[in-house]
C-alpha positions as CSV (number, residue, x, y, z in Angstrom):
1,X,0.0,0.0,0.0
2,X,1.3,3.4,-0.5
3,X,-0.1,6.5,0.5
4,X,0.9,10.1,-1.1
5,X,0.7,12.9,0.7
6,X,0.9,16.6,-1.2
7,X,1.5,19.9,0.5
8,X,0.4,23.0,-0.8
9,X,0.6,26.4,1.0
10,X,-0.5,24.7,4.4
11,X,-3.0,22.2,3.3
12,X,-2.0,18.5,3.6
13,X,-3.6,16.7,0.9
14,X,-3.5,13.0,1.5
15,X,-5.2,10.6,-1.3
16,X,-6.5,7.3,0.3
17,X,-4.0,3.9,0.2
18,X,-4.1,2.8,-3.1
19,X,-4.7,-1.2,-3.1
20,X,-2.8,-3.9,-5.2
21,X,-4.4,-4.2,-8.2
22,X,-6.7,-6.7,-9.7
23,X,-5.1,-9.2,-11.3
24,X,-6.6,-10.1,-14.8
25,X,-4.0,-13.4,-15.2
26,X,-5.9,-16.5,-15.8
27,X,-6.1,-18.5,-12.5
28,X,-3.0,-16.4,-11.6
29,X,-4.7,-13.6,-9.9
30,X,-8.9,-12.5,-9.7
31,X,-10.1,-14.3,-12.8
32,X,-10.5,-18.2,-13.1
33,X,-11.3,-20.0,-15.3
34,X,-14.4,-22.8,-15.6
35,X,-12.3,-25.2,-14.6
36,X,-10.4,-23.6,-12.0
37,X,-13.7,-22.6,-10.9
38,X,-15.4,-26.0,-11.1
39,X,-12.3,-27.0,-8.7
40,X,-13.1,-24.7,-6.4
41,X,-16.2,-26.3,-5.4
42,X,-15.6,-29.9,-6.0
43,X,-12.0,-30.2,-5.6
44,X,-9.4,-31.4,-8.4
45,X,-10.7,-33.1,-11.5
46,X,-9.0,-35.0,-14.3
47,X,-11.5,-34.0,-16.7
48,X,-9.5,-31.3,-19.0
49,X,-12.8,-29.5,-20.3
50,X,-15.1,-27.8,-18.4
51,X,-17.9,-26.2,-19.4
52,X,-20.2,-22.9,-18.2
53,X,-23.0,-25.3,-17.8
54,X,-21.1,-28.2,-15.7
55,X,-20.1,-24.8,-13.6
56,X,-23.4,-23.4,-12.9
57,X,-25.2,-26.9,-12.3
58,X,-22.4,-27.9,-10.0
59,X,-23.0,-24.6,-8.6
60,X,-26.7,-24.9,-8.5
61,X,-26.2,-28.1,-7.0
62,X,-24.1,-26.4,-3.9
63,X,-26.9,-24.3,-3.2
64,X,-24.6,-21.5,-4.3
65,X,-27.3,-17.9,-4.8
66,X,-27.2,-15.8,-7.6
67,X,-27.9,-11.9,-7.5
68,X,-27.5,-9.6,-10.4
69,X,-27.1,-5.5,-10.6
70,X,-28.6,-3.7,-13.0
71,X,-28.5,0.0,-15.0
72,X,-30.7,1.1,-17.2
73,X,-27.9,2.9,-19.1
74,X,-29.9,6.3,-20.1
75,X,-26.2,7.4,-19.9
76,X,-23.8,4.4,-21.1
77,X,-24.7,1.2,-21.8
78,X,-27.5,-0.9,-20.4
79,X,-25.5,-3.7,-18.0
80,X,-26.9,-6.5,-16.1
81,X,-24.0,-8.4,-14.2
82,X,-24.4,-11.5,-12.9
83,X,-22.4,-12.4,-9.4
84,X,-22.5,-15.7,-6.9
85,X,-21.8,-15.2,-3.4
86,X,-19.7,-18.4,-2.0
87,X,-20.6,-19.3,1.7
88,X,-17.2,-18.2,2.3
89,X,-17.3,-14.7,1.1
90,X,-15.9,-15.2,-2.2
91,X,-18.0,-13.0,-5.0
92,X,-17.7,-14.4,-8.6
93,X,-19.1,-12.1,-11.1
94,X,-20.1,-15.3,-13.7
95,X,-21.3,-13.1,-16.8
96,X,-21.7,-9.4,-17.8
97,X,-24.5,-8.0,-20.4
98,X,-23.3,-4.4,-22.0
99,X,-25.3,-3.0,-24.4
100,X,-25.8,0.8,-25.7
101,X,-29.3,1.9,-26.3
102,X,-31.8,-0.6,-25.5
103,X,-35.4,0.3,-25.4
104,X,-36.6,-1.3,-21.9
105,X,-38.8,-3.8,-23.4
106,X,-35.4,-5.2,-25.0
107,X,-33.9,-5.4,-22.2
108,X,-36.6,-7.0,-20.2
109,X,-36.5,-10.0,-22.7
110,X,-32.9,-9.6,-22.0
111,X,-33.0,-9.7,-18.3
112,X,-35.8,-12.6,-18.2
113,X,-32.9,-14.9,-19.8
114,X,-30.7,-14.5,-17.1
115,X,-33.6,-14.7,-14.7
116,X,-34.4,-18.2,-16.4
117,X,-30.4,-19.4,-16.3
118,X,-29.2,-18.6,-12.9
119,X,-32.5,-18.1,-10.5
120,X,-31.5,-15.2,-9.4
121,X,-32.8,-14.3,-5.8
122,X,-32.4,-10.4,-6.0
123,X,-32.0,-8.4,-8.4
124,X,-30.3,-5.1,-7.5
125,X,-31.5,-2.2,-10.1
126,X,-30.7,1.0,-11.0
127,X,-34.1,2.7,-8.5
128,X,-34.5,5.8,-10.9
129,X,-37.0,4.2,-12.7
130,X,-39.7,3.3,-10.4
131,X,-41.8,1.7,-13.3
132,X,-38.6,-0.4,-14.9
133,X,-38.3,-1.5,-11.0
134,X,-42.0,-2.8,-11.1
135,X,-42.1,-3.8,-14.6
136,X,-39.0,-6.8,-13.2
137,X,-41.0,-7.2,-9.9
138,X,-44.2,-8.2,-12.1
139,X,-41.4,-10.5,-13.9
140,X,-40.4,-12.5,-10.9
141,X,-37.4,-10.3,-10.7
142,X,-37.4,-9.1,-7.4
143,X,-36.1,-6.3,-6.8
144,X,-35.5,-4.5,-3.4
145,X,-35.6,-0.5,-2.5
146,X,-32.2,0.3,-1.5
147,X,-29.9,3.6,-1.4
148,X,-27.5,4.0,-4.0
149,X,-24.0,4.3,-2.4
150,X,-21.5,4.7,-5.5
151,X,-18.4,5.1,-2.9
152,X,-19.5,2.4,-0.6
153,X,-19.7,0.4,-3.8
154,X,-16.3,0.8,-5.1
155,X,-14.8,0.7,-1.5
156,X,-16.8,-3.4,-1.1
157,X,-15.4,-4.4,-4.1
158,X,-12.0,-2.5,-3.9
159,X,-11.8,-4.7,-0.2
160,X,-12.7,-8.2,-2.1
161,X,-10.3,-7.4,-5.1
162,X,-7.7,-8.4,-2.1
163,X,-8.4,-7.9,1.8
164,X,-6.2,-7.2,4.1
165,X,-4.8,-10.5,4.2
166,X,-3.6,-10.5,0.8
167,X,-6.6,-13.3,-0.2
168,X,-8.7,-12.2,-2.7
169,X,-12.2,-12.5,-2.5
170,X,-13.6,-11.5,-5.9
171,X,-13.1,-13.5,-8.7
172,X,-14.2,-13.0,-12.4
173,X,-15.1,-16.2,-14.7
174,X,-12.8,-16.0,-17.8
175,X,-15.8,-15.8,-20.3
176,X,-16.4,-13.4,-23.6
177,X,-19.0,-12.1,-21.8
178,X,-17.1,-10.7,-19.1
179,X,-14.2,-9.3,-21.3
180,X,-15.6,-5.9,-21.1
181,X,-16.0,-5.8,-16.9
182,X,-12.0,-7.4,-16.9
183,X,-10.9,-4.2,-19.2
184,X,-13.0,-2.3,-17.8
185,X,-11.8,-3.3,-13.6
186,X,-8.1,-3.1,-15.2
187,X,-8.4,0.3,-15.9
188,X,-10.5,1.4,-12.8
189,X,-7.9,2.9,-10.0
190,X,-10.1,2.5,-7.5
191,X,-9.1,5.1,-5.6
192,X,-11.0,6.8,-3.4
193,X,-11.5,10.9,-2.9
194,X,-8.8,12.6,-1.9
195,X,-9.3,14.1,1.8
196,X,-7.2,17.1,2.6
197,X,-6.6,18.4,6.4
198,X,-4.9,21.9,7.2
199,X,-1.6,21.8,9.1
């Protein structure tokens, strides 16, 4: 960890630690592949193929839930990601859906496929769209009120990219489908404001 500290006439500025970096090395760092994944929860296999679907039903099979996050991107793209939450922590984000410019009945159809593959218990959506939010609750998507907390939401996944025990805790399936997040999480500092203090 390294933290900078700048002064400038009389005000300390001091930017938050920033963390080690995600590590986008194939079963070297935060992304695993099926395989390495499959091993995870069944321990070592001499099969040399496996697939997304031997994942997720071994998965399934585990009891292992499934939420997804959701923005309507008015803004950016349209994303619905797709995570698992291990009984040990661990968050794998299993696939990501980018698109730009979806009309919201698109993306419904879009959503109801992942609703179909993984079960997902919850369904964590962008709430400045009250009707979009009951348009997926009508769906079987549920879809709980909550308060947006951007920085809280960088800082949870900044602490699982590696914890303060050097283990890290968030893992991304090497899939196309997640290529975007990886690039995207590679070139994310996830650095916090800078505070500044007067001396």
């Amino acid at each position: 960890r390294h933290t900078r500290y700048i002064s400038v006439t009389g005000v300390q500025t001091c930017a938050l630690p920033i963390y080690p970096r995600f590590v986008s090395a194939v079963d070297k760092g935060n992304v695993v592949s099926y395989k390495a994944a499959y091993e995870r929860l069944m321990g070592p296999t001499d099969r040399t193929h496996i697939s997304e679907f031997t994942l997720l039903d071994a998965m399934k099979d585990a009891g292992i839930p499934f939420y997804a996050g959701v923005d309507w991107g008015y803004v950016h793209d349209s994303v619905i990601c797709i995570v698992a939450m291990l009984p040990d922590g661990e968050i794998w984000l299993m696939e990501t859906y980018a698109a730009p410019g979806l009309e919201f009945d698109d993306f419904l159809e879009i959503a109801k496929s992942f609703r179909d593959k993984y079960n997902v218990q919850k369904w964590f959506v962008d709430q400045a769209m009250p009707g979009h939010v009951k348009s997926f609750n009508k769906n079987g998507m549920k879809s709980p009120k909550f308060t947006k907390d951007v920085l809280g939401g960088i800082e949870s996944v900044r602490a699982k990219i590696v914890n303060s025990a050097g283990k890290r805790q968030f893992k991304v399936i090497n899939n196309d489908a997640n290529k975007k997040a990886i690039s995207a999480i590679v070139k994310h500092r996830f650095r916090s404001e800078e505070h500044t203090s007067e001396l």
